[in-house]
N, C-alpha and C positions, 0 to 999 in steps of 0.2 A: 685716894681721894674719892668721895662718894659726889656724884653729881646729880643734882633733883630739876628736871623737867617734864614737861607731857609737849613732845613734838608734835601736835596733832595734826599740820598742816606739813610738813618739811618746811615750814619761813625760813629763808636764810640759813645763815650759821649752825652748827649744831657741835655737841659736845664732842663728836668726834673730831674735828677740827680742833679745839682747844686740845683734846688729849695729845695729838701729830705733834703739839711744840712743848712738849712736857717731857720730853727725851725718856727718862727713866720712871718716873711717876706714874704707878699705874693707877688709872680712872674707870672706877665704877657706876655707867649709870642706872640709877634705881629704875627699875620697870615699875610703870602703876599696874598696879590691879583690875580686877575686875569690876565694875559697876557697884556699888552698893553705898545708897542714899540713906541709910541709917548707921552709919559706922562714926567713931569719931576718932579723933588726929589719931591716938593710941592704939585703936585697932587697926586702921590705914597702914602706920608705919607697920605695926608689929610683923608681919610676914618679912618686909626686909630686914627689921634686929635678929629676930633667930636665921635667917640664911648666915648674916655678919658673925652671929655666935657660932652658927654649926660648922662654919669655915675657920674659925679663931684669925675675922681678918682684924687686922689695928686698921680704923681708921687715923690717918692722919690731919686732913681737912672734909668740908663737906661746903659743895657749892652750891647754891640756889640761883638760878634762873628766872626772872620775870615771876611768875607766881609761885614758882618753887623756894624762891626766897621764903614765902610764908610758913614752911614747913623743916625749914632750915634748922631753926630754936628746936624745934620739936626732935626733928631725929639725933641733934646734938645732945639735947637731956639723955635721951634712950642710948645711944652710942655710951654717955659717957658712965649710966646708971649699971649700963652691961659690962664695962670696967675693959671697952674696946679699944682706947684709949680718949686723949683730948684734946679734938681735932680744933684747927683754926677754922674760923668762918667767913665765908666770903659770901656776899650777897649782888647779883647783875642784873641793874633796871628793876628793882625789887616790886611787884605791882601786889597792892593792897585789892582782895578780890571781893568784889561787891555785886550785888544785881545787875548793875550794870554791866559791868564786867561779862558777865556770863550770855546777857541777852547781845552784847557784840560779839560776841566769840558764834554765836549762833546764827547770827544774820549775815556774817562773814562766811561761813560754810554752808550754810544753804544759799548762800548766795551762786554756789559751784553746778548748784543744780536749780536755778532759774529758768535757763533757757528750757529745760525738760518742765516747769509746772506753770497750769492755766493760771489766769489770773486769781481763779476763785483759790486754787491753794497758797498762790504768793499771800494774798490775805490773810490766808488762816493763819500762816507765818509767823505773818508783820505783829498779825494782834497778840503772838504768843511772846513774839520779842516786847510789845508793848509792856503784857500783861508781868513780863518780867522786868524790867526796868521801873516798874511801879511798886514792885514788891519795898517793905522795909529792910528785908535781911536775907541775905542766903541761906535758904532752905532746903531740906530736903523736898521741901512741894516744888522751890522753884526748879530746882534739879530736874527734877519726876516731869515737871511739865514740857519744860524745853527737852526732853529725850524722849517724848512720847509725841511733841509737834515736827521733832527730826524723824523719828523714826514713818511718822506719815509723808512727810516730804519725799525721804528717801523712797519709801516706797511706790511711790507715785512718779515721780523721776524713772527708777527700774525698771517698773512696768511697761511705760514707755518705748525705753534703750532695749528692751529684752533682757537686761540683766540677770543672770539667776538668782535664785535666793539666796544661795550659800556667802554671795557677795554681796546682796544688800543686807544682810544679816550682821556680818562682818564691818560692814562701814556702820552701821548704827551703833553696834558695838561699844566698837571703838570711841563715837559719838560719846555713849552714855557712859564712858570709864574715862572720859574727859572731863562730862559734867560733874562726874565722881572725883575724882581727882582737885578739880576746881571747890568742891564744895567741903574737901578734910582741907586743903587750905584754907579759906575762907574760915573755917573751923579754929584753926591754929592762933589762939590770941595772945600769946607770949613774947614779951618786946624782947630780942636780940639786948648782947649785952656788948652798948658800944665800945666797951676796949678791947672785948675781943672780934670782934668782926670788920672788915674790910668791905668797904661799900664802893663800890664799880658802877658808874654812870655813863653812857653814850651820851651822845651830843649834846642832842635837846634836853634829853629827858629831865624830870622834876626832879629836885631834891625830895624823898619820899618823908612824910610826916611822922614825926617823931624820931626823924633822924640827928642825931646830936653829935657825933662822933667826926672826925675826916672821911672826905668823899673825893676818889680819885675821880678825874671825869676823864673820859676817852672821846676824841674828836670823830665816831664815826655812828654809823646808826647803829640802833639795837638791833637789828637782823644781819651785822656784820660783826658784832662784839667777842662772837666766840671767836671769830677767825681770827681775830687781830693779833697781831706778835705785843705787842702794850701789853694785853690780860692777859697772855703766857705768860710774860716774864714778872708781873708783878706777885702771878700766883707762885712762881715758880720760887718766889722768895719770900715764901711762907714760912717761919720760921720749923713749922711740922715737915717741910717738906725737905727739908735742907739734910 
């Protein structure tokens, strides 16, 4: 089973948990990449299709997570084009990733390093989150700009702390292979095909648009979804898995 998320914060749950109740299943999660705001879904993926080839692994299923869902269609095409096999699809709190999107993901983690910036840089921030949520489409510009207003935060933060560079380096990094990550999603506009895919809801969450198919819902939040014995077992009776 191939699992697609970017854990950029540890929130919650994580696929290592769902793996623990899968007994025998083994669970592959896809690592993102590194940073690059001009690639698109096919380049993104391609580095994880030829490891899949160079390994001769069968995928069986392929899960998406919250924005990984968006990328889910994509690497199923590619999985299936490389003749690795035909996995089932499962998609969890599937989140459509938009401007918005991005400039909360940004203002949520620089929020980590508030207490370390004056006012004057909370500012600079806020307007960068602004300037993003105003945007029409996810871009590589919006990408570029939220990873170059993190990478000033962060640095000014460090400075501060005494951090060294090697680690604020590393934390921006990581930042911009997020907003990478986020932005071949966003990228990926291929509707899932609702007979074959399983659609997995937490609590609240919204039935996601353009969804047409059965929607299982689980009674607990999306930060506790991977851990629940519920999404083991209903993954666990996939008919690829069986």
């Amino acid at each position: 089973m191939l699992a697609l998320h970017f854990d950029q914060q540890g929130r919650g749950a994580r696929f290592a948990d769902l793996a623990a109740s899968l007994g025998s299943c083994r669970v592959l999660e896809v690592q993102p990449g590194a940073a690059d705001f001009g690639i698109d879904p096919a380049g993104y993926l391609g580095p994880w299709l030829a490891e899949l080839v160079a390994r001769h692994t069968r995928v069986d299923a392929i899960v998406g997570f919250c924005a990984g869902a968006c990328l889910s269609g994509c690497l199923d095409e590619g999985v299936r084009e490389a003749g690795l096999g035909e996995p089932d699809l499962v998609v969890i709190d599937p989140l459509e990733v938009s401007p918005g999107v991005l400039a909360e993901e940004f203002v949520e983690i620089v929020g980590g390093l508030a207490a370390h910036l004056d006012d004057a840089e909370l500012d600079r921030a806020r307007r960068s989150a602004e300037a993003a949520r105003a945007a029409g489409a996810v871009t590589g510009q919006v990408a570029t700009a939220l990873a170059g207003a993190y990478l000033e935060a962060c640095t000014a933060a460090c400075a501060r702390l005494g951090v060294a560079d090697a680690l604020r380096d590393q934390l921006a990094g990581t930042f911009s292979a997020y907003m990478s990550y986020l932005l071949a999603c966003a990228r990926c506009t291929g509707a899932l095909d609702p007979a074959r895919t399983t659609v997995i809801l937490s609590g609240g969450y919204p039935v996601p648009p353009g969804c047409t198919g059965p929607v299982e819902r689980i009674g607990v939040p999306t930060a506790r979804l991977l851990a629940d014995p519920s999404v083991a077992l209903r993954i666990a009776r996939l008919p690829g898995l069986q």
